[in-house]
N, C-alpha and C positions, 0 to 999 in steps of 0.2 A: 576453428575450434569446433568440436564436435562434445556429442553429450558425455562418451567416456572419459574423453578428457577433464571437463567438467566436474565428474562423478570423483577422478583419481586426484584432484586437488581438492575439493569440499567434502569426501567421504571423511575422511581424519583428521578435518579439524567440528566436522558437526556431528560424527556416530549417527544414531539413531536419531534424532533431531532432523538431520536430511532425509525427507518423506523421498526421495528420487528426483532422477534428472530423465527428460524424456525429451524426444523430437521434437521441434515446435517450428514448421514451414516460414521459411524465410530469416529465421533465428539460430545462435549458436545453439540455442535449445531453454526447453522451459525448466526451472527447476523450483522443487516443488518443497517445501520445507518447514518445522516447528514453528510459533509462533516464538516461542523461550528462545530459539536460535537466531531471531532476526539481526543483531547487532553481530554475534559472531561471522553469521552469512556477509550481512552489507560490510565489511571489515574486509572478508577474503575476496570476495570478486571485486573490488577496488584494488584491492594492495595487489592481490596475489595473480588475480586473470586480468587487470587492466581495465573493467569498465567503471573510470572514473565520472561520465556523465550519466544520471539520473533523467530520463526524458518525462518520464508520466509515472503518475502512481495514482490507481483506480483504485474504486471498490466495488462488488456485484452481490445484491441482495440474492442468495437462493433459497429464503425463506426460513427452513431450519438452522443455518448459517448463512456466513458473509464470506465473503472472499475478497484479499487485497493482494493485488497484484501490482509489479513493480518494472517498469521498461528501464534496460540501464542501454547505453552506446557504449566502445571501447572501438579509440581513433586506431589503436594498432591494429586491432585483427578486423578490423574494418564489419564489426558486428552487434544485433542485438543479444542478448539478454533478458529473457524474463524470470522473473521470481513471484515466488505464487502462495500464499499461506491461506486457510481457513482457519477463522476465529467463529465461536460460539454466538447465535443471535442474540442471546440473553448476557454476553460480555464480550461484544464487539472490540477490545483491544488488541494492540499490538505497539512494540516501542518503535519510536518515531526515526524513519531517515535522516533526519536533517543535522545532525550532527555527524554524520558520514558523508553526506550531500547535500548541501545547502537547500538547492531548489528544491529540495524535497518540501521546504514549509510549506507554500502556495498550495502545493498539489495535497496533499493531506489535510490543509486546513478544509479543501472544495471536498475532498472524498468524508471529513467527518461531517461536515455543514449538510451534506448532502444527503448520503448514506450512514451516518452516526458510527462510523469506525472510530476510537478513540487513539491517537496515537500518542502512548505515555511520553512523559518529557520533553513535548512538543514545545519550544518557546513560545508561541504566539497562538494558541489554537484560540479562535477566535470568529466572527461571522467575517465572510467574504464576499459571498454577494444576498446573501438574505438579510433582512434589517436584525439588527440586535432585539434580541427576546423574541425574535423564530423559536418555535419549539418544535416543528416537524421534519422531518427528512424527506424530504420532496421524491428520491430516488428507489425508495423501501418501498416495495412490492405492498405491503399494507398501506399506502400513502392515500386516505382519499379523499378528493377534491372538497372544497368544503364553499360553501357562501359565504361572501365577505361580511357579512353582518355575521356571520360564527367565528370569523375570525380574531381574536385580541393579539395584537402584535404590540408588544410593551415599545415605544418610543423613546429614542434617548435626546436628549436637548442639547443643544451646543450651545 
């Protein structure tokens, strides 16, 4: 699968919404698209091109915005898959995989705990590996280090 290929099955069902499909080494190609498009996208490259496994889903602080990127596999054409959206630093969202891909929860739950992407309609977003009542994003270019006596980490009791 190559990227016009790509382009002639998600140009008509995303218009304008699909920012472009480009070359991406060692991938069927990166594709690049609306935040408002992400459930129509995660829909067509499932159904429509076959990558029904979800590998990773990142996020990359670049200061004025965020970026969340998405690894999908597809067993038939024996390929990756990247999708790629920027969201706004000041409203870090985007709607959630995990109702198109399961394992997308894990991986989104690490990308907002980490880097504070919010993925709406996320069932479970919740801490994963930071204690409950973490307030910082460890991964955010503004993240800094702080002395444990500055730290209040609110504790939950069992």
């Amino acid at each position: 699968m190559q990227p016009d290929d790509l382009t002639g099955v998600l140009a008509p069902k995303l218009g304008v919404r699909l920012k472009g499909v480009e070359p991406f080494p060692g991938t069927a190609g990166r594709v690049r698209f609306e935040r408002e498009a992400a459930l129509d996208l995660f829909r067509a490259v499932r159904d429509d091109l076959g990558f029904r496994h979800l590998s990773m889903v990142g996020g990359i602080d670049w200061v004025d915005h965020r970026e969340v990127f998405y690894v999908l596999w597809s067993d038939d054409a024996k390929q990756y898959l990247v999708l790629s959206t920027d969201v706004p630093a000041d409203d870090p969202r985007v709607e959630t995989a995990s109702s198109v891909w399961p394992s997308a929860n894990w991986h989104e739950r690490e990308a907002w705990e980490l880097v504070g992407i919010v993925f709406d309609h996320h069932p479970d977003l919740r801490h994963l590996l930071t204690p409950d009542g973490y307030e910082f994003r460890p991964l955010l270019r503004s993240f800094k280090l702080h002395e444990p006596e500055e730290l209040e980490v609110k504790a939950r009791h069992v």
